[in-house]
mmCIF file as gemmi writes it, N, C-alpha and C atoms, coordinates in Angstrom:
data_model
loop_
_atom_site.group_PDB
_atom_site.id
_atom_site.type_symbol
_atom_site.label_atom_id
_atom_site.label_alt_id
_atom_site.label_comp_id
_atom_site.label_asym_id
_atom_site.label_entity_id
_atom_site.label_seq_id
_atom_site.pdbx_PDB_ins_code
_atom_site.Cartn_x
_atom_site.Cartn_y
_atom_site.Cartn_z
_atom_site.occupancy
_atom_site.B_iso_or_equiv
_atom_site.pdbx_formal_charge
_atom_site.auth_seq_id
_atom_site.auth_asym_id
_atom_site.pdbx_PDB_model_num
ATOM 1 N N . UNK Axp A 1 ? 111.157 79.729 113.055 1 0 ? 1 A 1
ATOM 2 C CA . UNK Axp A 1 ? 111.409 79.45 114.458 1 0 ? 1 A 1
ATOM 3 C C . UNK Axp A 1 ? 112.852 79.839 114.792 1 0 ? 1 A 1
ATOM 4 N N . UNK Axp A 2 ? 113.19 80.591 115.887 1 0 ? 2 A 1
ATOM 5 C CA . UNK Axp A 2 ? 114.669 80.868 116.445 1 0 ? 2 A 1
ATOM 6 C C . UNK Axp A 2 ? 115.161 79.711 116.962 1 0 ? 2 A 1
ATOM 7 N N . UNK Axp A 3 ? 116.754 79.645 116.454 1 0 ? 3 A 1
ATOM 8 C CA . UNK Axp A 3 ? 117.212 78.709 116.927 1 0 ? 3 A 1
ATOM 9 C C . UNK Axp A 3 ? 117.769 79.289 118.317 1 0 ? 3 A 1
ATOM 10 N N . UNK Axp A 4 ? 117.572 78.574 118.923 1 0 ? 4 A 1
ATOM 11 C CA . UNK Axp A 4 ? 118.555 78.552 120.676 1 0 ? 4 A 1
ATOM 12 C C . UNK Axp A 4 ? 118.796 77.189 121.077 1 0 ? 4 A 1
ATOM 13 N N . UNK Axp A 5 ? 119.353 77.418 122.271 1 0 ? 5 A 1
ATOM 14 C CA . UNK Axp A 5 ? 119.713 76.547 123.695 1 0 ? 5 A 1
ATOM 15 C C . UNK Axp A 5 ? 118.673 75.929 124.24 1 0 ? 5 A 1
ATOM 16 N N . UNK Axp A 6 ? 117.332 76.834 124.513 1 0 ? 6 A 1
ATOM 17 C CA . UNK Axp A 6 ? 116.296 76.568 125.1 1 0 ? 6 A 1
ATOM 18 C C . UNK Axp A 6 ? 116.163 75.112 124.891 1 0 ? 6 A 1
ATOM 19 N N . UNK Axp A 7 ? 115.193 74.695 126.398 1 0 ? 7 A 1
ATOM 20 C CA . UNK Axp A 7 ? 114.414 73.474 126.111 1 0 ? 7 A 1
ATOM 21 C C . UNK Axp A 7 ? 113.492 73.327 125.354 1 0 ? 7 A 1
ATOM 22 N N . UNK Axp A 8 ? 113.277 71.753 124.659 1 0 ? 8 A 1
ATOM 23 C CA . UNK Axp A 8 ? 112.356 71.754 123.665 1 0 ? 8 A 1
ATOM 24 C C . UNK Axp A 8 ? 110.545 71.858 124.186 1 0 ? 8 A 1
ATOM 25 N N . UNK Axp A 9 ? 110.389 72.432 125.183 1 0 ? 9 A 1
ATOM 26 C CA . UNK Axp A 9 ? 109.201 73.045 125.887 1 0 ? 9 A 1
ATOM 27 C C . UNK Axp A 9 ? 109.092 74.292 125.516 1 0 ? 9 A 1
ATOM 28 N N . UNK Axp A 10 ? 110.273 75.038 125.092 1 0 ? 10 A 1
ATOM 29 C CA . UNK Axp A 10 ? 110.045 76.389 124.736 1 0 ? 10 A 1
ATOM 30 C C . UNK Axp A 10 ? 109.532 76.769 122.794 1 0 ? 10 A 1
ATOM 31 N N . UNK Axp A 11 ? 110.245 75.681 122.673 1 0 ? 11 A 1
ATOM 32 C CA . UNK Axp A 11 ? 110.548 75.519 121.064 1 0 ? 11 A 1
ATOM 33 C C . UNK Axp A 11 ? 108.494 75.008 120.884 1 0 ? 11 A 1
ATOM 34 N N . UNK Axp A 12 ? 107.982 73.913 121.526 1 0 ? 12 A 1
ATOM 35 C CA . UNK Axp A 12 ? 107.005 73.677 121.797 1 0 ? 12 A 1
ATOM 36 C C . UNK Axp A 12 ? 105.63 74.664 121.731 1 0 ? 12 A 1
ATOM 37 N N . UNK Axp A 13 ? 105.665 75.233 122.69 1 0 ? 13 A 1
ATOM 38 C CA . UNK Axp A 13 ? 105.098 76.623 123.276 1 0 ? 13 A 1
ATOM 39 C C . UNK Axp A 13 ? 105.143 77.729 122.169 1 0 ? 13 A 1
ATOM 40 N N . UNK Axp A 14 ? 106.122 77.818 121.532 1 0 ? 14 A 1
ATOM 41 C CA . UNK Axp A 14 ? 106.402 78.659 119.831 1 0 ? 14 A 1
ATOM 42 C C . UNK Axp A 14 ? 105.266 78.238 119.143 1 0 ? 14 A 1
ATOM 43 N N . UNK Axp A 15 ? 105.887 77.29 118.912 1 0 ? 15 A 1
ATOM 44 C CA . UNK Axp A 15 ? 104.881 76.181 117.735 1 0 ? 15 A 1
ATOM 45 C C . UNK Axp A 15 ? 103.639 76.221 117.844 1 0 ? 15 A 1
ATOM 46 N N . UNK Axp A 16 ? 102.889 76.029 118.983 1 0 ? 16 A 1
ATOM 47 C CA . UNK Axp A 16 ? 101.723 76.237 119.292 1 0 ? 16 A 1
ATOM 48 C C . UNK Axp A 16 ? 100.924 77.618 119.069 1 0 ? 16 A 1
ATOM 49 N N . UNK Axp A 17 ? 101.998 78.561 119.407 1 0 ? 17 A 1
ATOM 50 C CA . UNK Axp A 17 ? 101.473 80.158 119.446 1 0 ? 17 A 1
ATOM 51 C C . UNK Axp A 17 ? 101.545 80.443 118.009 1 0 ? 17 A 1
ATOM 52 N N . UNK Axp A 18 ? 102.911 79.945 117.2 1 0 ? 18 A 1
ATOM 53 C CA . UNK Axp A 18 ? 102.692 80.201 115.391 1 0 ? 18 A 1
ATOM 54 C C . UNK Axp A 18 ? 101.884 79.413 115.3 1 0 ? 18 A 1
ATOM 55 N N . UNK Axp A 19 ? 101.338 78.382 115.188 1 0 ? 19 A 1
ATOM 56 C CA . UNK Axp A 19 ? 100.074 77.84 114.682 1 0 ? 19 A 1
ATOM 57 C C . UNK Axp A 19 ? 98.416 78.613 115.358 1 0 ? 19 A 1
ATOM 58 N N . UNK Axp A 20 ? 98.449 79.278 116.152 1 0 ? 20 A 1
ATOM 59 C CA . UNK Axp A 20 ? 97.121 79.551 116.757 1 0 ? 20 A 1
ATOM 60 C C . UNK Axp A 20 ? 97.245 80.931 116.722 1 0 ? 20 A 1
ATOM 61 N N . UNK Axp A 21 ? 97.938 81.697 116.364 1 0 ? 21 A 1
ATOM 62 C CA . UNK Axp A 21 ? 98.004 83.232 115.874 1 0 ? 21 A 1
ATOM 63 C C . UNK Axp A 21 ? 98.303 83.725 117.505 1 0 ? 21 A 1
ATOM 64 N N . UNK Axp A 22 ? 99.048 83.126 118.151 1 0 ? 22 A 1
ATOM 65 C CA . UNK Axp A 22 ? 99.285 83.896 119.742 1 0 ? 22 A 1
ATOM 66 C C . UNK Axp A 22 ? 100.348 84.239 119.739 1 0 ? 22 A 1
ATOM 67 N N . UNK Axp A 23 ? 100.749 85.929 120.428 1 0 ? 23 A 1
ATOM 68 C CA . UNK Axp A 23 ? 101.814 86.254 120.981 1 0 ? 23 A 1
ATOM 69 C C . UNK Axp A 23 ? 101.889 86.394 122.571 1 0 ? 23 A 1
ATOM 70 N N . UNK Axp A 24 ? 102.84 85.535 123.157 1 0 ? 24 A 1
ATOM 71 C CA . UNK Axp A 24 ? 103.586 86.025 124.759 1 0 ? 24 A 1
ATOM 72 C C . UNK Axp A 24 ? 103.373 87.919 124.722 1 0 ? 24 A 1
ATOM 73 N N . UNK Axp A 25 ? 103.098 88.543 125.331 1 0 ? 25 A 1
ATOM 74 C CA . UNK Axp A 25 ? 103.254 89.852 125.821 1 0 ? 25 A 1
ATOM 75 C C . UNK Axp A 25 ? 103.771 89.836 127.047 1 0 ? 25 A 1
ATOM 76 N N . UNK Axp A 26 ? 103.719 89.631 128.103 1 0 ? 26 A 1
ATOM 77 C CA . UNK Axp A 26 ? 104.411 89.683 129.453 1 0 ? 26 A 1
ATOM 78 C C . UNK Axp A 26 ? 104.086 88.599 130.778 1 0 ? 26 A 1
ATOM 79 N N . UNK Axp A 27 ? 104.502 88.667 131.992 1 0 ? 27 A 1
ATOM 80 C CA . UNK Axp A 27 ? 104.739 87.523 132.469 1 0 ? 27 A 1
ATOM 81 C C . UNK Axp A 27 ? 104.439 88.163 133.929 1 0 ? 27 A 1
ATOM 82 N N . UNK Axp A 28 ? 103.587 87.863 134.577 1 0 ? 28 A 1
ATOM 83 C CA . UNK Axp A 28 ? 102.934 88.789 136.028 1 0 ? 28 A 1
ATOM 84 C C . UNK Axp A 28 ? 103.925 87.215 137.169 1 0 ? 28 A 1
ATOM 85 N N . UNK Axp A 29 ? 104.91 87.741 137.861 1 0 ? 29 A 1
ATOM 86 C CA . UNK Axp A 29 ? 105.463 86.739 139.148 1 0 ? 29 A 1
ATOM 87 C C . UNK Axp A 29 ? 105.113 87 140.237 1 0 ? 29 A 1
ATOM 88 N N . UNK Axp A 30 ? 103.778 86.175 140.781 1 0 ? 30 A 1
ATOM 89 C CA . UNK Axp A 30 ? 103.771 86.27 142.004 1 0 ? 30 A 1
ATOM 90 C C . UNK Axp A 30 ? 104.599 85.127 142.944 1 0 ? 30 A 1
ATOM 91 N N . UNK Axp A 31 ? 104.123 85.393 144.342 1 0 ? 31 A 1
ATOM 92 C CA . UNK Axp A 31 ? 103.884 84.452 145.578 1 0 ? 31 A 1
ATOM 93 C C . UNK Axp A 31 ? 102.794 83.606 145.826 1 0 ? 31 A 1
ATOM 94 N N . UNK Axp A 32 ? 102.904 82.257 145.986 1 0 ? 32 A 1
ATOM 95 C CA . UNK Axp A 32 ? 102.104 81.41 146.571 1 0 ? 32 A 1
ATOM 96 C C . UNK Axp A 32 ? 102.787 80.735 147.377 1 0 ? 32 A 1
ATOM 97 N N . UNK Axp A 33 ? 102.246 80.963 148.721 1 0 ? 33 A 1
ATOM 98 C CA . UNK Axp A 33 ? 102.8 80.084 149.677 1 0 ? 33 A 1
ATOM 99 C C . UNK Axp A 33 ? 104.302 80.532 149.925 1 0 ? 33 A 1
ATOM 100 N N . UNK Axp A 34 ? 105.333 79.288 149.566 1 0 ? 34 A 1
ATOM 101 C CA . UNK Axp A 34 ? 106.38 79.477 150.007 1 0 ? 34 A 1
ATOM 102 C C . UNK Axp A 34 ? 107.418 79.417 148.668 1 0 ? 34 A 1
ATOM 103 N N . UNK Axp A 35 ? 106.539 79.313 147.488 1 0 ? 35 A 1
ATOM 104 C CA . UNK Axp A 35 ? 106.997 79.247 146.033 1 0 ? 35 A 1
ATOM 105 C C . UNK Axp A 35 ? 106.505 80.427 145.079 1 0 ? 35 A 1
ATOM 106 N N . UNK Axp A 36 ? 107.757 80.533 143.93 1 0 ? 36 A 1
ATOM 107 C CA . UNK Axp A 36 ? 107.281 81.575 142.924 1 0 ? 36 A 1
ATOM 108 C C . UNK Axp A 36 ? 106.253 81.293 141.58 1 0 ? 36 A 1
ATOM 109 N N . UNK Axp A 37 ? 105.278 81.938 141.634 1 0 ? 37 A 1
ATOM 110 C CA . UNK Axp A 37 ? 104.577 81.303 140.626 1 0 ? 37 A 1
ATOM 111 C C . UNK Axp A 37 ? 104.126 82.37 139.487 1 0 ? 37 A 1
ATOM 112 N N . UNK Axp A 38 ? 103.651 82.03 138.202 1 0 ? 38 A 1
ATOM 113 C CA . UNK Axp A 38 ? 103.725 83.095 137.203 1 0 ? 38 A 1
ATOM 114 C C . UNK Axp A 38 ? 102.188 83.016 136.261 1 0 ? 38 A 1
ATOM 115 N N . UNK Axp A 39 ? 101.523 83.725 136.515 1 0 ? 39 A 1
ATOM 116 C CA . UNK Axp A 39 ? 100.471 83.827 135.112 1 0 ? 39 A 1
ATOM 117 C C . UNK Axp A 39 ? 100.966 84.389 133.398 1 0 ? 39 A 1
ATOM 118 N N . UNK Axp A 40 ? 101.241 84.117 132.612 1 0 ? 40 A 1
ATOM 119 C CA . UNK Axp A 40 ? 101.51 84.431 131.678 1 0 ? 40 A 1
ATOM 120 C C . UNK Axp A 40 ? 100.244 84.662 130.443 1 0 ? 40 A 1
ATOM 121 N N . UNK Axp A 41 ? 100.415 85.741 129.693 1 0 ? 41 A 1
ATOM 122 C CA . UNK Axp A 41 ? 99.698 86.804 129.415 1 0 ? 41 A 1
ATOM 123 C C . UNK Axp A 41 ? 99.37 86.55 127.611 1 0 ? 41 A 1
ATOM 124 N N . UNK Axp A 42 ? 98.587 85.961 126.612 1 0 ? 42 A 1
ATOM 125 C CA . UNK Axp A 42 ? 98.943 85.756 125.683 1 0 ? 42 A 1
ATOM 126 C C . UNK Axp A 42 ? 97.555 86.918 124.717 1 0 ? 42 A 1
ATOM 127 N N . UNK Axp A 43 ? 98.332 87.701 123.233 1 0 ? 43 A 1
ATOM 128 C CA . UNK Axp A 43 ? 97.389 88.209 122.908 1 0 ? 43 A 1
ATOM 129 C C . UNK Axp A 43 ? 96.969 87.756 121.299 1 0 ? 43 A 1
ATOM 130 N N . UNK Axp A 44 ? 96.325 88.151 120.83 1 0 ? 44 A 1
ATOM 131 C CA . UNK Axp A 44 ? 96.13 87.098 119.498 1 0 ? 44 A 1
ATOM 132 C C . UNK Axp A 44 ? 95.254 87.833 118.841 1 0 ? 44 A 1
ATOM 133 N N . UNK Axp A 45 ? 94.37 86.105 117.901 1 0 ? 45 A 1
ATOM 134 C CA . UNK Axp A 45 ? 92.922 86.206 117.754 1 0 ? 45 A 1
ATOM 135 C C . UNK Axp A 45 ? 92.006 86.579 119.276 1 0 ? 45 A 1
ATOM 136 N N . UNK Axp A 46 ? 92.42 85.811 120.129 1 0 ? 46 A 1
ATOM 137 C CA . UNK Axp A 46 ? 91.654 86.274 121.809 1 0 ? 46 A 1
ATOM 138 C C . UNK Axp A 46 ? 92.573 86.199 122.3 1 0 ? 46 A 1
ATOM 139 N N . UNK Axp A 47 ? 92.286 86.743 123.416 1 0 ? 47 A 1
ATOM 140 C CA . UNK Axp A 47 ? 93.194 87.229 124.656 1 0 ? 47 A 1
ATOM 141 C C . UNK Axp A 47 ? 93.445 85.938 125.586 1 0 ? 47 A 1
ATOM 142 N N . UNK Axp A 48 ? 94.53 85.427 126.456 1 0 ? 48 A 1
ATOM 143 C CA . UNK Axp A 48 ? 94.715 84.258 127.009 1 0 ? 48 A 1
ATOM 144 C C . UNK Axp A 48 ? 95.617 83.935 127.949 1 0 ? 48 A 1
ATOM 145 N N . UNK Axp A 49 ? 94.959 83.655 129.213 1 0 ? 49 A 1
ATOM 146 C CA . UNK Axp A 49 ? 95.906 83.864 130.373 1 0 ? 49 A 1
ATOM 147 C C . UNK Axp A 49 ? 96.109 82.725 131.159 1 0 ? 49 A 1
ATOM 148 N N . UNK Axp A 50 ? 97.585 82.481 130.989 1 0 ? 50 A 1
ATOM 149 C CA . UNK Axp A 50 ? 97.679 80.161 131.345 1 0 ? 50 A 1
ATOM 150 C C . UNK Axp A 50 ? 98.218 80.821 133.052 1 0 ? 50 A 1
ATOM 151 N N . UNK Axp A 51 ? 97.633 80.438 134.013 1 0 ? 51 A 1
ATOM 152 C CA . UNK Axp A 51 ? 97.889 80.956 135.146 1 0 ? 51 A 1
ATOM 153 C C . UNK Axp A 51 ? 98.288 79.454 136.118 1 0 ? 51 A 1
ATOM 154 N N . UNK Axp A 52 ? 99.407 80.36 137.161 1 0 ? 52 A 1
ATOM 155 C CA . UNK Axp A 52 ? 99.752 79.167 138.347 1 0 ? 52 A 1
ATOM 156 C C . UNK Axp A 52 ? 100.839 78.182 137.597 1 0 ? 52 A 1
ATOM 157 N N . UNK Axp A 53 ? 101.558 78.743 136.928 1 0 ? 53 A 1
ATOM 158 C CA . UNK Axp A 53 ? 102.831 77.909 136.22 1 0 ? 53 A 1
ATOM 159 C C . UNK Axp A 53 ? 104.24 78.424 136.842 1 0 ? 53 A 1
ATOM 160 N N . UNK Axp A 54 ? 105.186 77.832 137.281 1 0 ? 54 A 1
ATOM 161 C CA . UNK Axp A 54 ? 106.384 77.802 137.509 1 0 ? 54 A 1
ATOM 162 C C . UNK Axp A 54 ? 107.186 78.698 136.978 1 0 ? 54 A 1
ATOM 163 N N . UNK Axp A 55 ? 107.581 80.003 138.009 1 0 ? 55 A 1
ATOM 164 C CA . UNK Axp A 55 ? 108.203 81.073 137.556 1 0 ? 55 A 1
ATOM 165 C C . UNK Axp A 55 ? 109.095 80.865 137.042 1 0 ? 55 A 1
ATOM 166 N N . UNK Axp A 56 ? 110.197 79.952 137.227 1 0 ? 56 A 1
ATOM 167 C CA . UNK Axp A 56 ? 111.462 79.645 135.833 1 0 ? 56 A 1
ATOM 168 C C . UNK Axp A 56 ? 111.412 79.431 135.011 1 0 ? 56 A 1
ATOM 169 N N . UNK Axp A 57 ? 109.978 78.647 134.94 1 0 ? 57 A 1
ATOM 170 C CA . UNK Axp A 57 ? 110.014 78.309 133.381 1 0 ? 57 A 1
ATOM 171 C C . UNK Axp A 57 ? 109.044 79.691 132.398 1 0 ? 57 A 1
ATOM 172 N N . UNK Axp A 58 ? 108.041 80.539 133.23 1 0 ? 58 A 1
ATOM 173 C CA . UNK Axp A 58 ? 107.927 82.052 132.967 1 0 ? 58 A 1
ATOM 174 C C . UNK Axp A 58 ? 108.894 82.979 132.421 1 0 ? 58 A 1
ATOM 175 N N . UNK Axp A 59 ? 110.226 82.977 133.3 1 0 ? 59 A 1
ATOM 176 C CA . UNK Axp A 59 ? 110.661 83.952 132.932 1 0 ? 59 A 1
ATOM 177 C C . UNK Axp A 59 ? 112.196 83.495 131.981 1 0 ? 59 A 1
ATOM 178 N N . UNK Axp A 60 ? 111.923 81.851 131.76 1 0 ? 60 A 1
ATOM 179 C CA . UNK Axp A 60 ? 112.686 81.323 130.809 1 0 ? 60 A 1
ATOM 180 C C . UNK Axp A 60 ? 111.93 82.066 129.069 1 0 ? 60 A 1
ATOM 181 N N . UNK Axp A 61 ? 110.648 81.71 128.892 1 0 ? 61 A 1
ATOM 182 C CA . UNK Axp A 61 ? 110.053 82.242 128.008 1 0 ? 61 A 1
ATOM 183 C C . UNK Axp A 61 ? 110.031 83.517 127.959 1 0 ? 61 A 1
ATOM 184 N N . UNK Axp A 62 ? 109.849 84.447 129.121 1 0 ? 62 A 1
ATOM 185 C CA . UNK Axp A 62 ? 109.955 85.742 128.965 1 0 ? 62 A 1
ATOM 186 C C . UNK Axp A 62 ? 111.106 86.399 128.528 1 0 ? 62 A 1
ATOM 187 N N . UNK Axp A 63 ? 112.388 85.54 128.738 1 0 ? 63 A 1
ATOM 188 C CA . UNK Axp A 63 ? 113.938 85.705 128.172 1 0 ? 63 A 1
ATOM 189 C C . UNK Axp A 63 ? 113.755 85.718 126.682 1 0 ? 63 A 1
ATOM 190 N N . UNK Axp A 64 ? 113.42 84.679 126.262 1 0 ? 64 A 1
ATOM 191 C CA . UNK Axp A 64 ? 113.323 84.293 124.909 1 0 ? 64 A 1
ATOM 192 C C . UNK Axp A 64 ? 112.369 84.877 124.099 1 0 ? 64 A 1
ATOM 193 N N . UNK Axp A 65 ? 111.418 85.62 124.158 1 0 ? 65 A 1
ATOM 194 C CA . UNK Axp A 65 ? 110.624 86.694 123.616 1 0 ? 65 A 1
ATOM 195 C C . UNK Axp A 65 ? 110.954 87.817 123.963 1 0 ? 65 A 1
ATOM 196 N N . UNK Axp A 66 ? 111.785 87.973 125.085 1 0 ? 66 A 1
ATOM 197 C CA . UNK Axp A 66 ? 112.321 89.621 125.347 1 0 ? 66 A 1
ATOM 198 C C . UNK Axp A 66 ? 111.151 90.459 125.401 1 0 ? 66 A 1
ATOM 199 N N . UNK Axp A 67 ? 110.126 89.953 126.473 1 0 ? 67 A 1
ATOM 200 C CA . UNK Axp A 67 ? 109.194 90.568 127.44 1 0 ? 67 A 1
ATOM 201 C C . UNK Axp A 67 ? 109.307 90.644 128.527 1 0 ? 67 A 1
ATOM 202 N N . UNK Axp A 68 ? 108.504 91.869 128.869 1 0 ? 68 A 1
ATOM 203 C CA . UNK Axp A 68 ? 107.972 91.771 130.32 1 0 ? 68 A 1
ATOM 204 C C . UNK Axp A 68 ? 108.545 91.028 131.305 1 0 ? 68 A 1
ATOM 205 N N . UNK Axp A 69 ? 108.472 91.055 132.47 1 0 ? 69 A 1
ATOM 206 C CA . UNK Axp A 69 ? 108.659 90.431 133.391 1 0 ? 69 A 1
ATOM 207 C C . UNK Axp A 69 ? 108.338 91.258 134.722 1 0 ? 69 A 1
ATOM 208 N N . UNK Axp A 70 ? 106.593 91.104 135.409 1 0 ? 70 A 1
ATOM 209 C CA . UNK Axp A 70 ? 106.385 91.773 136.048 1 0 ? 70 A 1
ATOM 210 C C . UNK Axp A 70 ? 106.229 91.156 137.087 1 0 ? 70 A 1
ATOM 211 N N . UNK Axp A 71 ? 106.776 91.914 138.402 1 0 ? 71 A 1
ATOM 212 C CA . UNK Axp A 71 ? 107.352 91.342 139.794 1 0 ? 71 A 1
ATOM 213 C C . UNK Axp A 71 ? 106.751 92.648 141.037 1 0 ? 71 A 1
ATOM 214 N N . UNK Axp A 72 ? 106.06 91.776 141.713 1 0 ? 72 A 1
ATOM 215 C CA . UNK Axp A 72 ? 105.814 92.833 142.96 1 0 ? 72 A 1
ATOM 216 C C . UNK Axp A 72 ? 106.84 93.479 144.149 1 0 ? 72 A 1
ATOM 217 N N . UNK Axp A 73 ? 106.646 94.589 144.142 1 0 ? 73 A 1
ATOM 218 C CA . UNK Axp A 73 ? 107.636 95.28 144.719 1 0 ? 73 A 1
ATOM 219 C C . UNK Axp A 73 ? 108.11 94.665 145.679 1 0 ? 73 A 1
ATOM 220 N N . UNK Axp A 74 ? 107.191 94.223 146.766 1 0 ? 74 A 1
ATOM 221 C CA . UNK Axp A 74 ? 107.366 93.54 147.91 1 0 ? 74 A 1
ATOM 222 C C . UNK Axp A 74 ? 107.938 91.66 147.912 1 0 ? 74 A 1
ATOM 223 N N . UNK Axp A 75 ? 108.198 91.427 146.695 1 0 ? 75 A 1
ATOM 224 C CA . UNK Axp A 75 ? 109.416 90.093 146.176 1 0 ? 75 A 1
ATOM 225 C C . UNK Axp A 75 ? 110.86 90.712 145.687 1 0 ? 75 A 1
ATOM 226 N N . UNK Axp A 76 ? 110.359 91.728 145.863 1 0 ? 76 A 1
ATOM 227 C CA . UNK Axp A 76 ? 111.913 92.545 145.337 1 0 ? 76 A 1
ATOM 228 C C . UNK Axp A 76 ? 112.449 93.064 146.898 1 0 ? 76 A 1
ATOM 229 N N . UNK Axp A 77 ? 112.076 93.13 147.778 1 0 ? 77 A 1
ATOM 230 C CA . UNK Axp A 77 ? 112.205 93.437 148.916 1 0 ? 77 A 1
ATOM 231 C C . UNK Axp A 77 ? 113.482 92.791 149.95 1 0 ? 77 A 1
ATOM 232 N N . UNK Axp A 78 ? 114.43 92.756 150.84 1 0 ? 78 A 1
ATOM 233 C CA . UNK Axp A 78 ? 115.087 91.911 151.451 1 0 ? 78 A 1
ATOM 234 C C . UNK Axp A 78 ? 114.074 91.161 152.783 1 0 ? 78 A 1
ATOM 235 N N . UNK Axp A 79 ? 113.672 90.237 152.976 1 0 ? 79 A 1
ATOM 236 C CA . UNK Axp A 79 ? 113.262 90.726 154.653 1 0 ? 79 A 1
ATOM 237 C C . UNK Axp A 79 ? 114.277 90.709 155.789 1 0 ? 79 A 1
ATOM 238 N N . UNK Axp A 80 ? 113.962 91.26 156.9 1 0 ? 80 A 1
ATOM 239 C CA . UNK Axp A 80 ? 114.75 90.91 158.076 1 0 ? 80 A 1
ATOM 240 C C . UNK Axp A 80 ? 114.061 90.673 159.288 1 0 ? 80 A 1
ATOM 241 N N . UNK Axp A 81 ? 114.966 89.769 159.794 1 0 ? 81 A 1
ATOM 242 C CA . UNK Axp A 81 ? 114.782 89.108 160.908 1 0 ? 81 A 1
ATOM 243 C C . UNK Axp A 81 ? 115.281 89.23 161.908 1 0 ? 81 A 1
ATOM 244 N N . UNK Axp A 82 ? 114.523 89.51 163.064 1 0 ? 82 A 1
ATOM 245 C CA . UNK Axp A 82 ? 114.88 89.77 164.503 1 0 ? 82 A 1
ATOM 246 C C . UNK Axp A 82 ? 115.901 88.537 164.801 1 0 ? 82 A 1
């Protein structure tokens, strides 16, 4: 296990994936509503997708595996207002 800073949710989330043969591959950030939200992408023994989880804590894990981090063009966007 890597040692870091991280919260022990991340250290957690490890543990679980070394015990069940899963790797993080990447991290899809959408929009819902008026909040950022993240499906995250796991590949293994089967394939496994934990969806509608809290983009900070997404792309906290996506830091710490040094994946992916996929974002729609149009959240990358400024808007403007009349």
């Amino acid at each position: 296990m890597k040692e870091s800073l991280y919260p022990q949710s991340i250290k957690m989330i490890e543990e679980i994936c070394e015990e069940n043969e899963l790797i993080l591959v990447k991290v899809k950030i959408y929009e819902s509503g008026e909040v950022l939200r993240a499906n995250l992408y796991f590949t293994g023994k089967k394939d496994l997708v934990l969806r509608n989880y809290r983009a900070s804590d997404a792309m906290a894990l996506a830091s710490y595996y040094t994946i992916p981090i996929l974002v729609r063009k149009n959240l990358l966007k400024e808007t403007m207002e009349a």
